[in-house]
VOGU-3710 file (C-alpha; in Angstrom, 3 decimals, decimal comma):
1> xxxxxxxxxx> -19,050/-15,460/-9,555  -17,542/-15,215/-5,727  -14,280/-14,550/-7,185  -15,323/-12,102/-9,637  -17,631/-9,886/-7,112  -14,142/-9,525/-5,042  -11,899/-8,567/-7,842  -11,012/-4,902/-7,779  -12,530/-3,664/-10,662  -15,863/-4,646/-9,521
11> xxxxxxxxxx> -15,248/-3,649/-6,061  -13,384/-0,198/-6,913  -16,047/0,519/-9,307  -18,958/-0,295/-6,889  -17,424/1,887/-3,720  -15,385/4,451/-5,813  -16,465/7,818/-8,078  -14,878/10,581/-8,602  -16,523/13,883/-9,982  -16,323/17,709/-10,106
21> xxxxxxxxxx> -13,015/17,734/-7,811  -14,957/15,416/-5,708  -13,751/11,711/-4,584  -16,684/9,723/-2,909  -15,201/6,555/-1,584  -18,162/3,692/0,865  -20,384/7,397/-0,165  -18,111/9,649/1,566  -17,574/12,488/0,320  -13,550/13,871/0,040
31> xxxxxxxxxx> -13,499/17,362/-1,792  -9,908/17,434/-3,443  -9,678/20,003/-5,787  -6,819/21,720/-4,422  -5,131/18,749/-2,928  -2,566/16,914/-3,866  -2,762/13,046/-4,216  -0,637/9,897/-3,540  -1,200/6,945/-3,878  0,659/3,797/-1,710
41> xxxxxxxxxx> 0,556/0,383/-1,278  1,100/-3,213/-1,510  -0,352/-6,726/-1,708  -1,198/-9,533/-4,169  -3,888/-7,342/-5,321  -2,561/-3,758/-4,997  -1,153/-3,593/-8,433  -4,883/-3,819/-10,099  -6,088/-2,169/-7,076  -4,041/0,962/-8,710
51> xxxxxxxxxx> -5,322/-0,027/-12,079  -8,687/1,118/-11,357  -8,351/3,858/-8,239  -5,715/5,545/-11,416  -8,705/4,908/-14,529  -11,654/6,432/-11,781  -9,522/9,270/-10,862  -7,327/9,720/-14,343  -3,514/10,249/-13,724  -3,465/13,566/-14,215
61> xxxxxxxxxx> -4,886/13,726/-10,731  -2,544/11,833/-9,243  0,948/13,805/-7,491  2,545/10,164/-7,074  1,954/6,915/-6,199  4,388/3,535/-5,316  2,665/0,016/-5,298  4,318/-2,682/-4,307  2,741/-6,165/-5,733  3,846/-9,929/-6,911
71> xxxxxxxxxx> 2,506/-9,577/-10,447  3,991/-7,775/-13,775  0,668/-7,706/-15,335  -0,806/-4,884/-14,889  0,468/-1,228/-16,131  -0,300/2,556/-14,853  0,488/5,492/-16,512  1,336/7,122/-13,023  1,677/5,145/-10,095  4,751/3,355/-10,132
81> xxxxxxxxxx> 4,001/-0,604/-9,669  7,046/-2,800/-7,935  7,584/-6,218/-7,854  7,633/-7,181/-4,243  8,225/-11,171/-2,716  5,769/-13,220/-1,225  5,601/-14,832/1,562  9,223/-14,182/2,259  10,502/-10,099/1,309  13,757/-9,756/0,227
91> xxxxxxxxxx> 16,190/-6,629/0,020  13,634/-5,426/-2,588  10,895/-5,347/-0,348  12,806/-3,504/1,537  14,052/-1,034/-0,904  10,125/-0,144/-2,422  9,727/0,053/1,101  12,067/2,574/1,544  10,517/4,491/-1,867  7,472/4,981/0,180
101> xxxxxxxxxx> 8,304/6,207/3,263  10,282/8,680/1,186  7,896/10,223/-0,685  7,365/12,799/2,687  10,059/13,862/2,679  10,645/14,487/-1,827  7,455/15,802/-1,840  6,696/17,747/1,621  3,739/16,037/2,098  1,610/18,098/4,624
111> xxxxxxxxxx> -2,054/18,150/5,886  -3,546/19,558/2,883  -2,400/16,668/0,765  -4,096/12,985/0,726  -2,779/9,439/0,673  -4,346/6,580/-0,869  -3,459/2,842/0,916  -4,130/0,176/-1,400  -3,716/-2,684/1,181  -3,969/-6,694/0,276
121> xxxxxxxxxx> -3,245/-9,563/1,179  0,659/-10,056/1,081  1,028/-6,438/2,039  3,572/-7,407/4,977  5,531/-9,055/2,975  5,836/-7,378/-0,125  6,294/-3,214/1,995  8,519/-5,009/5,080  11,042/-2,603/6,648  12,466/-4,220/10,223
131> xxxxxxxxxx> 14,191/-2,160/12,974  17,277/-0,560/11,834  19,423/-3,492/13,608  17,690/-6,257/12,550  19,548/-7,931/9,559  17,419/-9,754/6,780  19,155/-12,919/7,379  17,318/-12,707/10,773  14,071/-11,458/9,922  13,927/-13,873/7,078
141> xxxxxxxxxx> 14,497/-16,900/10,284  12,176/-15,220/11,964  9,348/-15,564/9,661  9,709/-19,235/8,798  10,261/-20,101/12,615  6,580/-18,108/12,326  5,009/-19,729/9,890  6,132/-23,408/10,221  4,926/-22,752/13,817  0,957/-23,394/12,923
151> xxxxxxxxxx> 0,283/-20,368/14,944  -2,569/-17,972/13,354  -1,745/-14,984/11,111  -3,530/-12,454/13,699  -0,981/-13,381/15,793  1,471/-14,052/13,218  0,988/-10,486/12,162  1,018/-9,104/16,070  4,511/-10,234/16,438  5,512/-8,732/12,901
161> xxxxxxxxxx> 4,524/-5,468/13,566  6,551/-5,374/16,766  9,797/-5,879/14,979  9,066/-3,683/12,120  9,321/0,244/11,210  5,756/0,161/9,123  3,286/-2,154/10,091  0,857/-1,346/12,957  0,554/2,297/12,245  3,923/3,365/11,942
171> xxxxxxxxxx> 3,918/3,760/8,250  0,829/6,630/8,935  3,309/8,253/10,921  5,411/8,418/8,068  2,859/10,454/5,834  1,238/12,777/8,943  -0,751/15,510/8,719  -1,851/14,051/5,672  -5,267/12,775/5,509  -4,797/8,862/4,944
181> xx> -7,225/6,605/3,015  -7,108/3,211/3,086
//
C-alpha cells in the first residue's frame, strides 16, 4: 500500500485535473487555452509520469514532449519516451539530452507557452549533458570516483551540477520566458 500511494497514477490523479482550458496542478490554477504545451523530463519514473500527465490532459493538448526513462513499458501517443542509462549515462543520455534542450529553439518556445518537468529519481543520469570539454570517458570516472566514495547524494548531486550544462537550473534557462512546471 506505501508503494502504491507513490506510484504516479495515484499521485498524478490525486494533484492533477484538467478542465475547460484549465490545468489545476497541488489546486493551482494554470489557464492554458491559448498556450502551447511541452512536456520534458526524465527519471526511473518519468516515463509513467507522462502516461498519466498525457491521459489527464489528452494529446491533442500537448505541442511536444521528450521523456527520458530506463523502462520500455510504457507507451504515449505524444510525448516521445527515450531510453536513458542508469546510474551511469552514456552517449544516449546525452543525445535525448540534446533533444530537449532543442525543442527552444524547433519550436520558438516563448513566454506564452508552458513546460511540463516530469523529474524522478535517476533524472541526472538518464538527461546528463557535461561542459562542452568534458569527454564522457571523464565524466563517466568522475561519477564512479563519486559514488564508490560513500559520500551523500546531496552532495553527490552538488558537485554534478557544477560540471554539467543542465542540472541546477541551467536546463530552465534553456526553455525561458516560458512558464516552467515541475
Amino acid at each position: 500500500k506505501g508503494i502504491e500511494s507513490v506510484m504516479p497514477s495515484t499521485v498524478m490523479d490525486s494533484s492533477i485535473s484538467y478542465s475547460d482550458q484549465n490545468l489545476i496542478i497541488n489546486n493551482k490554477l494554470y489557464e492554458v487555452s491559448s498556450k502551447r504545451i511541452f512536456i520534458i523530463g526524465a527519471g526511473k519514473a518519468s516515463a509513467k509520469m507522462a502516461v498519466e500527465l498525457e491521459r489527464i490532459l489528452g494529446p491533442e493538448k500537448i505541442t511536444d514532449g521528450i521523456v527520458i526513462s530506463n523502462t520500455k513499458d510504457s507507451k504515449t501517443k505524444k510525448i516521445k519516451l527515450y531510453q536513458g542509462k542508469h546510474p551511469f549515462p552514456d552517449n544516449s543520455s546525452l543525445n535525448f539530452t540534446k533533444k530537449i534542450i532543442n525543442l527552444p529553439k524547433k519550436y520558438n518556445i516563448g513566454k506564452d507557452d508552458l513546460v511540463i518537468g516530469l523529474f524522478s529519481g535517476g533524472a541526472s543520469s538518464m538527461m546528463t549533458l557535461p561542459y562542452h570539454n568534458i569527454p564522457l570517458d571523464d565524466l563517466l570516472c568522475f561519477l564512479k570516483i563519486l559514488i564508490k566514495s560513500g559520500m551523500g547524494v546531496h552532495e553527490m548531486t552538488t558537485l554534478k551540477k557544477n560540471i554539467s550544462l543542465v542540472k541546477g537550473g541551467k536546463l530552465a534557462a534553456f526553455f525561458y520566458p516560458a512558464k516552467i512546471i515541475s
